[in-house]
Structure formats: structure tokens, C-alpha cells
Backbone and ligand atoms as CSV (ligand in chain L), in Angstrom:
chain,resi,resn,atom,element,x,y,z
A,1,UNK,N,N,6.216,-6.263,1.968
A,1,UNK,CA,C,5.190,-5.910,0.992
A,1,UNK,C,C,4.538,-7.168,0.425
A,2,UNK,N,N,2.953,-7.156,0.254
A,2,UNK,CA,C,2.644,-8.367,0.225
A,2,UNK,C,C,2.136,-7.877,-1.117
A,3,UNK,N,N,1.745,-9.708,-2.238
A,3,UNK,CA,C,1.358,-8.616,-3.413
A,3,UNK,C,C,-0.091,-8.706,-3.683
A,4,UNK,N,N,-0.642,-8.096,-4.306
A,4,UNK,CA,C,-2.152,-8.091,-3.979
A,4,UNK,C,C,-2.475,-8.944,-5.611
A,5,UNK,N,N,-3.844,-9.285,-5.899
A,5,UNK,CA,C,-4.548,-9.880,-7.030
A,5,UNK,C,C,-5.569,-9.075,-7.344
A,6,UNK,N,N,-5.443,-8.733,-8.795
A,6,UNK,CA,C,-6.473,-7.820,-9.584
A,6,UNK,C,C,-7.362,-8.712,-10.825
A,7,UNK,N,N,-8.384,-8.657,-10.767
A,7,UNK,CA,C,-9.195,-9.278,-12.102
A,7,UNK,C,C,-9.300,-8.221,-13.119
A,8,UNK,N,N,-8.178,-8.152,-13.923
A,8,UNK,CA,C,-8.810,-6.580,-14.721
A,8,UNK,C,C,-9.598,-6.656,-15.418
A,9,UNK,N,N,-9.723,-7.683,-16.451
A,9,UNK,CA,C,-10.415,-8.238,-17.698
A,9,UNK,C,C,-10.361,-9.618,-18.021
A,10,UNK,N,N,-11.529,-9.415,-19.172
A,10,UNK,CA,C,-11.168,-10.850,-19.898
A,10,UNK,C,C,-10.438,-11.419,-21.057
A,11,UNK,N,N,-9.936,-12.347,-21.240
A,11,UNK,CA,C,-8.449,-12.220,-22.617
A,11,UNK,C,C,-9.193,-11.842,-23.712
A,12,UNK,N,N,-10.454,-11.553,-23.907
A,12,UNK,CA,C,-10.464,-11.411,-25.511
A,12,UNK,C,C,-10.972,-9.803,-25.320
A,13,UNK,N,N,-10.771,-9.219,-24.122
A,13,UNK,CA,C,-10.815,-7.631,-24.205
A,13,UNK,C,C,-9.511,-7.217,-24.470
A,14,UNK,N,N,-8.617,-7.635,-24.744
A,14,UNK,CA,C,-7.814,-6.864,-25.283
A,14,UNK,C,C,-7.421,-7.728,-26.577
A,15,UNK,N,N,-7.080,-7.227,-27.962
A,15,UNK,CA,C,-7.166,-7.325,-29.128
A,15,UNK,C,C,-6.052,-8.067,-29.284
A,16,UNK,N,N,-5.613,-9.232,-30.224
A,16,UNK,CA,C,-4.588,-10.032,-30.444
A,16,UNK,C,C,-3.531,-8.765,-30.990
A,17,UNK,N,N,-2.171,-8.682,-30.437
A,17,UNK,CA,C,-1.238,-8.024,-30.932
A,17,UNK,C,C,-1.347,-6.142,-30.631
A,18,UNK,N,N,-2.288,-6.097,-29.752
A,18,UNK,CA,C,-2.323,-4.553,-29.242
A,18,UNK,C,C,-2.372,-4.586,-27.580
A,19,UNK,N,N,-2.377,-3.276,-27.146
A,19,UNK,CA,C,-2.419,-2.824,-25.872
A,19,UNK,C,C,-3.537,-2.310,-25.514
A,20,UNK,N,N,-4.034,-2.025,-24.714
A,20,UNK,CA,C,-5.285,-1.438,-23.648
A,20,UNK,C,C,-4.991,-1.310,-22.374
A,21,UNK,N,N,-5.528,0.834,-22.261
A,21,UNK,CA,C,-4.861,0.704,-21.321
A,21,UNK,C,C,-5.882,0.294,-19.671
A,22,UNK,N,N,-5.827,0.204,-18.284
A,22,UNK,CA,C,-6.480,-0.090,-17.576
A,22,UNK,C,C,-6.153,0.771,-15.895
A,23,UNK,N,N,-6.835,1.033,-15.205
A,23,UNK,CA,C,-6.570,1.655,-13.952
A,23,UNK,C,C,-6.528,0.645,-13.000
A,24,UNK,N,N,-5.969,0.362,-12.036
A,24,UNK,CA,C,-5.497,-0.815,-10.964
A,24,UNK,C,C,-5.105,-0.087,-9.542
A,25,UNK,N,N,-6.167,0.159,-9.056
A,25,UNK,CA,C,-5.248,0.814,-7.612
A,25,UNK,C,C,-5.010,2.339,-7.721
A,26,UNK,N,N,-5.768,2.762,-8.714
A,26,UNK,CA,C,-5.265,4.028,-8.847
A,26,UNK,C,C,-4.193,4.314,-10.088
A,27,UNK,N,N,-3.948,3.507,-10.520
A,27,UNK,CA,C,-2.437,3.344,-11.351
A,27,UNK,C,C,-2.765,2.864,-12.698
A,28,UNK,N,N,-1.791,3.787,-13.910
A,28,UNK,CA,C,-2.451,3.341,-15.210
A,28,UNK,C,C,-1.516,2.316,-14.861
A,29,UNK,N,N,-1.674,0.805,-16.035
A,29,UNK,CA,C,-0.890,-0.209,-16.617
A,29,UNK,C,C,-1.866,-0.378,-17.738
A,30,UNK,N,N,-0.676,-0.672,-18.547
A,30,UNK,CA,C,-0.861,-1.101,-20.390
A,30,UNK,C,C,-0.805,-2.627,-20.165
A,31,UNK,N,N,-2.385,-3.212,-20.956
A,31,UNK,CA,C,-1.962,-4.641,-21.152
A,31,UNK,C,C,-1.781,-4.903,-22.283
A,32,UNK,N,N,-1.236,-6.352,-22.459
A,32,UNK,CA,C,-0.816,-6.453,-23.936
A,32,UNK,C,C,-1.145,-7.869,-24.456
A,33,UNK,N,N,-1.137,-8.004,-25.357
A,33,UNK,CA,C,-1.615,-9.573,-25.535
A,33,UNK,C,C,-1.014,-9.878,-27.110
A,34,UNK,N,N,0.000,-10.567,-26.788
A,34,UNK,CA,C,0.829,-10.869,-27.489
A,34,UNK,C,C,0.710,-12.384,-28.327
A,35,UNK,N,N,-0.200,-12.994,-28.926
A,35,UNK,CA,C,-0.674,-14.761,-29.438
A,35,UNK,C,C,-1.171,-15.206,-27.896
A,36,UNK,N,N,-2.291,-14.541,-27.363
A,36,UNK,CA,C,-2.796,-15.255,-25.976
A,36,UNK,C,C,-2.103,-14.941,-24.800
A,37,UNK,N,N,-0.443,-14.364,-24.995
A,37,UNK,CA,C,0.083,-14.408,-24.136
A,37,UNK,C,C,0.081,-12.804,-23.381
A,38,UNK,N,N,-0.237,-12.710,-22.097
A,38,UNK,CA,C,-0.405,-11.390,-21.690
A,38,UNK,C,C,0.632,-10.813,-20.820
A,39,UNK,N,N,0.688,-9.293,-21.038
A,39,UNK,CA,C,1.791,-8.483,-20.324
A,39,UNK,C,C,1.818,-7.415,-19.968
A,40,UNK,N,N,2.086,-6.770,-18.657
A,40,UNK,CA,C,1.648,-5.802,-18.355
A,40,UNK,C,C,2.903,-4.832,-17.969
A,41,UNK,N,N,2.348,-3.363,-18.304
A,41,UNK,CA,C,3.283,-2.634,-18.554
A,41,UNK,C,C,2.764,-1.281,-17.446
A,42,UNK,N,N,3.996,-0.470,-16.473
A,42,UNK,CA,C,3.321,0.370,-16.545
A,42,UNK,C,C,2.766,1.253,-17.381
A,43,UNK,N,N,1.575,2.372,-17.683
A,43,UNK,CA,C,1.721,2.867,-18.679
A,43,UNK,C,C,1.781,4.183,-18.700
A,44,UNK,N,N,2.878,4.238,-18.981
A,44,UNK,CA,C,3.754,5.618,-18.372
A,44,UNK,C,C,5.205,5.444,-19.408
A,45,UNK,N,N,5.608,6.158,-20.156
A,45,UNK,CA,C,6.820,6.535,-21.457
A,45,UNK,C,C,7.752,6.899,-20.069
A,46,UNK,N,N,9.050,6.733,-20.368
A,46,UNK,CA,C,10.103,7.273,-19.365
A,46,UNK,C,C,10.194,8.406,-19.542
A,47,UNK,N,N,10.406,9.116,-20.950
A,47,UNK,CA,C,10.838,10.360,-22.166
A,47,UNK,C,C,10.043,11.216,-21.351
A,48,UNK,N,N,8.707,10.944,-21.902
A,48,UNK,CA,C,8.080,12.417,-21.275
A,48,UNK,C,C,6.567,11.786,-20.864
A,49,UNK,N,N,6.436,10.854,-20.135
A,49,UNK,CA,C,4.755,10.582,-19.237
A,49,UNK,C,C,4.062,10.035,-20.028
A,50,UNK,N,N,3.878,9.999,-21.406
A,50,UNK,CA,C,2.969,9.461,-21.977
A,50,UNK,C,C,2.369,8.299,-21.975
A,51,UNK,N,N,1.358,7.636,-22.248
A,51,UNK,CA,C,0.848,6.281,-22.080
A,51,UNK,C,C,1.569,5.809,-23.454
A,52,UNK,N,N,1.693,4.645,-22.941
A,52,UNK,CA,C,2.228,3.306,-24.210
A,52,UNK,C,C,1.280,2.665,-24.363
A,53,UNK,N,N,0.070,2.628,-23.676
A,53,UNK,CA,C,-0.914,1.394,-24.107
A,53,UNK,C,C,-1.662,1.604,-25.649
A,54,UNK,N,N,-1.393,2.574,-26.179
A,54,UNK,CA,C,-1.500,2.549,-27.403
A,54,UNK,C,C,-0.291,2.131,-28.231
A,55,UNK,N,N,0.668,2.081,-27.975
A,55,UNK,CA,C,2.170,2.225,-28.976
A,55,UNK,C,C,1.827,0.586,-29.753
A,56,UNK,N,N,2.805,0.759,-31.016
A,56,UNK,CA,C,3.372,-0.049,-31.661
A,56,UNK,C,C,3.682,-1.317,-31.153
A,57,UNK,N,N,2.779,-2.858,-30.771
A,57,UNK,CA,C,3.515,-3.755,-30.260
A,57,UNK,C,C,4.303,-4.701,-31.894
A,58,UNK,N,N,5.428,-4.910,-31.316
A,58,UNK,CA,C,6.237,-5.611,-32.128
A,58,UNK,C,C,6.398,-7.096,-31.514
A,59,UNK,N,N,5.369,-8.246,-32.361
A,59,UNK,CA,C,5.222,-9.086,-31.496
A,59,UNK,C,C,6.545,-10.060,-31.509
A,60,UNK,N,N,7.294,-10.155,-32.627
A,60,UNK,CA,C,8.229,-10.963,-32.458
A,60,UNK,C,C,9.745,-10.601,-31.804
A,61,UNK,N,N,9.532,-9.544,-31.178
A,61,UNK,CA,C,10.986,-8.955,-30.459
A,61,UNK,C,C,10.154,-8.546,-29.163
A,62,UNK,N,N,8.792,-9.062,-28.924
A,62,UNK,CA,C,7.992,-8.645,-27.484
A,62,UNK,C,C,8.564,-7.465,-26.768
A,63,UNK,N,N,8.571,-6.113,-27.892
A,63,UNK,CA,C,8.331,-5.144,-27.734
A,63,UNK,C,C,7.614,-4.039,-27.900
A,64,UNK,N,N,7.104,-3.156,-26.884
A,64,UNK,CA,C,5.999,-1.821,-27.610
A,64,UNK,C,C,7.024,-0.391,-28.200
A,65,UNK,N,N,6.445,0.561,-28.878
A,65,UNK,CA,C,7.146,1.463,-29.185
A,65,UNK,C,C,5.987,2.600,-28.498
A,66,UNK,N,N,6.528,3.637,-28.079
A,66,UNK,CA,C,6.059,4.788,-27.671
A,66,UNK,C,C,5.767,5.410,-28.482
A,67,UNK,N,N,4.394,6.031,-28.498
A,67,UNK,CA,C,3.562,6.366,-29.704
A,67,UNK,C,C,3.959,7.745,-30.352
A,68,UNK,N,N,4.746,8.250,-29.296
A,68,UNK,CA,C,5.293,10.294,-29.555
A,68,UNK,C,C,6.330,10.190,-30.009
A,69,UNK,N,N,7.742,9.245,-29.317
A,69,UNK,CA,C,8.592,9.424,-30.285
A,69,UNK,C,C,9.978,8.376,-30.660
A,70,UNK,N,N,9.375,6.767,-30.297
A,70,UNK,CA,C,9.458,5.500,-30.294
A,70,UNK,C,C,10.712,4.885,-29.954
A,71,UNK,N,N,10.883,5.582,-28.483
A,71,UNK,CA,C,11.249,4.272,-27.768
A,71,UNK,C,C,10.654,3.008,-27.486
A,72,UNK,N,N,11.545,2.090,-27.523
A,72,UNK,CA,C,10.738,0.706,-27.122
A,72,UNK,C,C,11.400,0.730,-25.917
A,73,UNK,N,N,10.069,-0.608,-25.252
A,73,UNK,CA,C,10.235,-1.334,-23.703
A,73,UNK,C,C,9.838,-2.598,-24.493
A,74,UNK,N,N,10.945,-3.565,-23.277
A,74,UNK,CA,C,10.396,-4.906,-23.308
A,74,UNK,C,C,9.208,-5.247,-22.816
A,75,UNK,N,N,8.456,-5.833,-23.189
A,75,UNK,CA,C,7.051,-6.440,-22.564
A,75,UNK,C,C,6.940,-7.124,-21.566
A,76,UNK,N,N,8.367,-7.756,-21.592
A,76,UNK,CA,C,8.576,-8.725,-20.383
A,76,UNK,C,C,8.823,-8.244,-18.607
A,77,UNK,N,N,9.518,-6.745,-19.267
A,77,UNK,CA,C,10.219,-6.649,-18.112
A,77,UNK,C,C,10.362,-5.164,-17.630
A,78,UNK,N,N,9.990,-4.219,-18.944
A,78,UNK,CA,C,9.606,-2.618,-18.275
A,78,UNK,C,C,11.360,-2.300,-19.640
A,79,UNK,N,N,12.023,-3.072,-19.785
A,79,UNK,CA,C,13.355,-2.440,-19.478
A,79,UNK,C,C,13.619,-1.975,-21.007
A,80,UNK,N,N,13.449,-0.789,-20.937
A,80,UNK,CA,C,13.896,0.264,-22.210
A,80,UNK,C,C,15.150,0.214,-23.428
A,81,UNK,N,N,14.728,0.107,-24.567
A,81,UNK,CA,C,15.529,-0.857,-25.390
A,81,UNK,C,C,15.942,0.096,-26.789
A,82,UNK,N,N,15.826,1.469,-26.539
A,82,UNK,CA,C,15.804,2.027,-27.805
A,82,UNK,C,C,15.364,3.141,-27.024
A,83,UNK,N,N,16.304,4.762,-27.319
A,83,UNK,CA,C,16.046,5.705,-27.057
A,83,UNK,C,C,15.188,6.661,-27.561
A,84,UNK,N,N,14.421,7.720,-27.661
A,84,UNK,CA,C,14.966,8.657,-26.160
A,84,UNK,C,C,15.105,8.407,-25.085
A,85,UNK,N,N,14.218,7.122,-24.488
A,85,UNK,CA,C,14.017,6.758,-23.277
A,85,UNK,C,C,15.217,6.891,-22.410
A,86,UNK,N,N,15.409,6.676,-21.424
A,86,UNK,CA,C,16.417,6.197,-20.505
A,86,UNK,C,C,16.149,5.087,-19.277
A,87,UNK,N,N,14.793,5.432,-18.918
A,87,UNK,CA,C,14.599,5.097,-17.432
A,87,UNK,C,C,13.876,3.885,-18.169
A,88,UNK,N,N,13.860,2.384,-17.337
A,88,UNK,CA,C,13.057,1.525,-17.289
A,88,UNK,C,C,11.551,1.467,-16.700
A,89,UNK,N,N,10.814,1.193,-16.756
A,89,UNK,CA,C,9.297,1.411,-16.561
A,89,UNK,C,C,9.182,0.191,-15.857
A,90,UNK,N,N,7.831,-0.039,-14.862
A,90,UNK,CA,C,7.750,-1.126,-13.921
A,90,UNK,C,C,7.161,-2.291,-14.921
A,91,UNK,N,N,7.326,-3.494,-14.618
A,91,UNK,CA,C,6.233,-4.476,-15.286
A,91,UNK,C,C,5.988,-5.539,-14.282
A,92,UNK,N,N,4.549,-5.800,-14.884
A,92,UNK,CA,C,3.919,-6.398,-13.337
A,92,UNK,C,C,3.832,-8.244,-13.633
A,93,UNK,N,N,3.613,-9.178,-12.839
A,93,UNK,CA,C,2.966,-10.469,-13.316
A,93,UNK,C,C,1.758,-10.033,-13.393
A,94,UNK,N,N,1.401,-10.812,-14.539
A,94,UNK,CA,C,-0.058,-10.873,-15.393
A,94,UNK,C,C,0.010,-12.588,-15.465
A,95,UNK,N,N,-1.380,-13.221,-15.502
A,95,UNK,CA,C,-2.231,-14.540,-15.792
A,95,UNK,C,C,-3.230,-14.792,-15.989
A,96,UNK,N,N,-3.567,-15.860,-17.209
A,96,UNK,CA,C,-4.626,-15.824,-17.114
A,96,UNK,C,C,-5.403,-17.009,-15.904
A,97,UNK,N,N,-6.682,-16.894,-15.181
A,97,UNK,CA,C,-6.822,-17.532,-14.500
A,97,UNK,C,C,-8.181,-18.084,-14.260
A,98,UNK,N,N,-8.869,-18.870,-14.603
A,98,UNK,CA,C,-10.399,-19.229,-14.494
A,98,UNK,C,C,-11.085,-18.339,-15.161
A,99,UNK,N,N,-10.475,-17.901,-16.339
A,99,UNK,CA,C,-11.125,-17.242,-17.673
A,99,UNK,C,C,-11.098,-15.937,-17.369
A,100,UNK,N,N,-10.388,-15.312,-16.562
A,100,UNK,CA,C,-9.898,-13.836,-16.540
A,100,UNK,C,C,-8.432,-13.606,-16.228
A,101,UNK,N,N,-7.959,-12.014,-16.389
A,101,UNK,CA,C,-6.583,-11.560,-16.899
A,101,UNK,C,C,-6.866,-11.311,-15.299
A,102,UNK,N,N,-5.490,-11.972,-14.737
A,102,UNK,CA,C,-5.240,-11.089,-13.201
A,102,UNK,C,C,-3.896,-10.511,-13.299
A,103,UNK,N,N,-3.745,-9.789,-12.688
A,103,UNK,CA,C,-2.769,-8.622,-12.569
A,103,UNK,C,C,-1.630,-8.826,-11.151
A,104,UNK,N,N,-0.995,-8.801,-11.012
A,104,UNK,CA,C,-0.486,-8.955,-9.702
A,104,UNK,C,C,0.019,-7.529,-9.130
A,105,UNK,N,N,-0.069,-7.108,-7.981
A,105,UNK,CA,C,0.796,-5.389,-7.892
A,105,UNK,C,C,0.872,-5.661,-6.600
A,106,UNK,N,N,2.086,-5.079,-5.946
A,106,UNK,CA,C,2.755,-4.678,-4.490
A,106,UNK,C,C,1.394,-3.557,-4.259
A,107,UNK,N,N,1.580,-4.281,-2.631
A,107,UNK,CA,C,0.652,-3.803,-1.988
A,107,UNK,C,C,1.473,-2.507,-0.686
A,108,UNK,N,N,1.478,-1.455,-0.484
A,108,UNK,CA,C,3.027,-1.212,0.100
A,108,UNK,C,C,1.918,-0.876,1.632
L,1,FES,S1,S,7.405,10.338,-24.952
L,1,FES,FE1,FE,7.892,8.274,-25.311
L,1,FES,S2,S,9.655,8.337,-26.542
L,1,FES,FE2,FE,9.198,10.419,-26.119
């Protein structure tokens, strides 16, 4: 599997300390932008489907909370940190690169 490169946006489209969500391939992902620093989430709740690209980011524990009924995921890494959740969620490399947010995603 090779991985492919996405230009989704530019860093100041998404808001210091929130999420937005974006389509890539067909596929939601939540970005996040944490003091410049960006992260991408699938955006998809484990609990029950919902998007996170709205939830609660908590920037100093670089976590989001799920907006229905607040589980957190790490930002870093998908991996679910506070229930209802159970299941970990994917997270992708994100960079910024010649003044846009690229995305990285398996190409299968
Ligand atoms: S839908 Fe996300 S915690 Fe329930």
C-alpha cells in the first residue's frame, strides 16, 4: 500500500484550537489545529458514528471530546481515552507544506 498526498487546505482555514471537518477520497477526517500544530482525525465517534470535527478540543492534553456524549480521542493517534467509546479511530499524518495542510492516506 502506497500512501497517497492530499492538499486539503490552508492553516488559517481551520480556527486556532478547533476542528473542521473535510472529505479526502471519499472519507470524512476532522482536522485540528492545535497552536499551528495540525492533526487529523478520522471523523467518525467509535460510540455511535458521529463526527468529532466539531467536539471539544482540549489543547493541553491534545485531546477532542465527542460532541453527543464525550468520549475523548487522542489527536495524535485516533486512540480513545475516556468512555463510552471503546474502539480507537484511524489518525492520519498531516503537514504543513509550501503554505498548505497536506494530509497523507493509504492508498489500498
Ligand atoms: S457518539 Fe461519541 S461518545 Fe457517544
Amino acid at each position: 500500500m502506497a500512501l497517497e498526498r492530499h492538499i486539503i487546505c490552508k492553516p488559517d482555514a481551520v480556527p486556532q484550537g478547533q476542528g473542521k471537518a473535510f472529505t479526502v477520497n471519499g472519507m470524512g477526517v476532522a482536522l485540528f489545529n492545535v497552536d499551528g500544530e495540525f492533526y487529523a482525525l478520522e471523523d467518525r465517534c467509535s460510540h455511535m458514528n458521529v463526527p468529532i470535527s466539531n467536539g471539544y478540543v482540549h489543547e493541553r492534553e491534545l485531546c477532542v471530546a465527542c460532541p453527543w456524549h464525550g468520549a475523548e480521542f487522542d489527536l495524535r493517534t485516533g486512540k480513545v481515552m475516556t468512555p463510552p467509546a471503546c474502539e480507537n479511530i484511524n489518525a492520519y499524518p498531516v503537514y504543513v507544506e509550501e503554505g498548505n495542510v497536506v494530509l497523507e492516506v493509504e492508498n489500498e
